[in-house]
C-alpha positions in Angstrom: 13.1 4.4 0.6 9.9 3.2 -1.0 10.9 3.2 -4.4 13.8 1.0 -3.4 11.5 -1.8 -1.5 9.9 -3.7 -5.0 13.9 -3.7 -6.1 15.0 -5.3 -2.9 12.1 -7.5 -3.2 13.3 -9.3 -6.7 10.2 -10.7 -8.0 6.9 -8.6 -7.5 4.1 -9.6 -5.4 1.0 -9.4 -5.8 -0.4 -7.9 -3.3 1.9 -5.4 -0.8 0.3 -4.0 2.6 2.2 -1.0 3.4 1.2 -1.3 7.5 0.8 2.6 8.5 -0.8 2.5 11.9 2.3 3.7 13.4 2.5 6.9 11.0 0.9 9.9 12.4 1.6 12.1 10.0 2.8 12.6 6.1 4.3 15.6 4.2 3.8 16.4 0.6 7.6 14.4 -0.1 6.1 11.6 1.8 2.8 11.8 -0.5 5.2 12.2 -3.2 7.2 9.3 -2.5 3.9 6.9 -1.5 2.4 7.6 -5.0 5.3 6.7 -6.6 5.4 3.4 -4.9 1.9 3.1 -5.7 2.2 3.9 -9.7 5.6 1.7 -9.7 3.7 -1.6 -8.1 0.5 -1.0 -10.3 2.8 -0.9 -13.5 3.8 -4.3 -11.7 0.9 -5.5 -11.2 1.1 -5.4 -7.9 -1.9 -4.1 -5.6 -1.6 -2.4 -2.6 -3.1 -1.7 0.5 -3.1 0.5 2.8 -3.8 -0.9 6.1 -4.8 1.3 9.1 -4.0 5.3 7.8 -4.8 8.0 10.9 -6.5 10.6 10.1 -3.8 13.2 9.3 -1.9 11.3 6.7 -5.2 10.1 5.3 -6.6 13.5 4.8 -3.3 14.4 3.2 -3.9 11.2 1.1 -7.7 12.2 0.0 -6.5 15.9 -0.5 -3.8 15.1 -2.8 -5.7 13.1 -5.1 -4.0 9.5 -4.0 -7.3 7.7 -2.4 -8.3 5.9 -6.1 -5.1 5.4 -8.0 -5.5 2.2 -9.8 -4.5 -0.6 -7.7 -4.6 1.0 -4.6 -6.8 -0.6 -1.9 -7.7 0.5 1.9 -8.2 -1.5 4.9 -8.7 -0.1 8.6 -6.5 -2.6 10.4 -3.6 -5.1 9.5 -6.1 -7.8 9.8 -8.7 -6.4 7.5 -5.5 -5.9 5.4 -4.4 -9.7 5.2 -8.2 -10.7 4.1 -8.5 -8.1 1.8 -5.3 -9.1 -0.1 -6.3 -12.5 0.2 -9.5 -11.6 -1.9 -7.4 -10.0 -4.7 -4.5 -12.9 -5.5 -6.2 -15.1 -8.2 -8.7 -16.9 -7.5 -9.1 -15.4 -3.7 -5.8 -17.6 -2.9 -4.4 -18.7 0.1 -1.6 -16.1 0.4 -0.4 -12.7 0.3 2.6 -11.2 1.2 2.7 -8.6 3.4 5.6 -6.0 4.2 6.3 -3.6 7.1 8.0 -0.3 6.4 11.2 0.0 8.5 
């Protein structure tokens, strides 16, 4: 589950791609559960991006409201992802940590 990812993770990053190319679709528990993850990594300070959304979850997305939670980036692909959370580690660091939903 999402919520259970930042728990398994120990110590927060700062930046989490959530890699959703491969996720055709989301229900209203799935939108549920996303914004949850969202709000839990923000009160972390964590940012997140969502790299690569289709269309159908990110209408759902947009419809319900999730597009500009704080904290919450976009990117179109996983590369576009890695820069992007690149830019937003202090200072435009070197790294970022990037996770892949199982």
């Amino acid at each position: 589950l999402l919520s259970d990812v930042l728990n398994r993770i120990g110590r927060p990053p700062r930046v989490f791609i959530l890699h959703m190319e491969q996720v055709p679709l989301i229900d209203a528990t799935g939108a549920g559960a996303l914004h949850q993850f969202i709000e839990g990594c923000s009160g972390s300070g964590t940012a997140v991006v969502l790299a690569g959304v289709q269309p159908g979850p990110r209408r759902v997305i947009e419809n319900l409201g999730l597009r500009n939670l704080p904290g919450l980036h976009h990117a179109a692909d996983a590369a576009t992802a890695r820069t992007l959370a690149r830019r937003l580690l202090p200072g435009g660091g070197e790294e970022a940590t990037a996770q892949k939903p199982e």
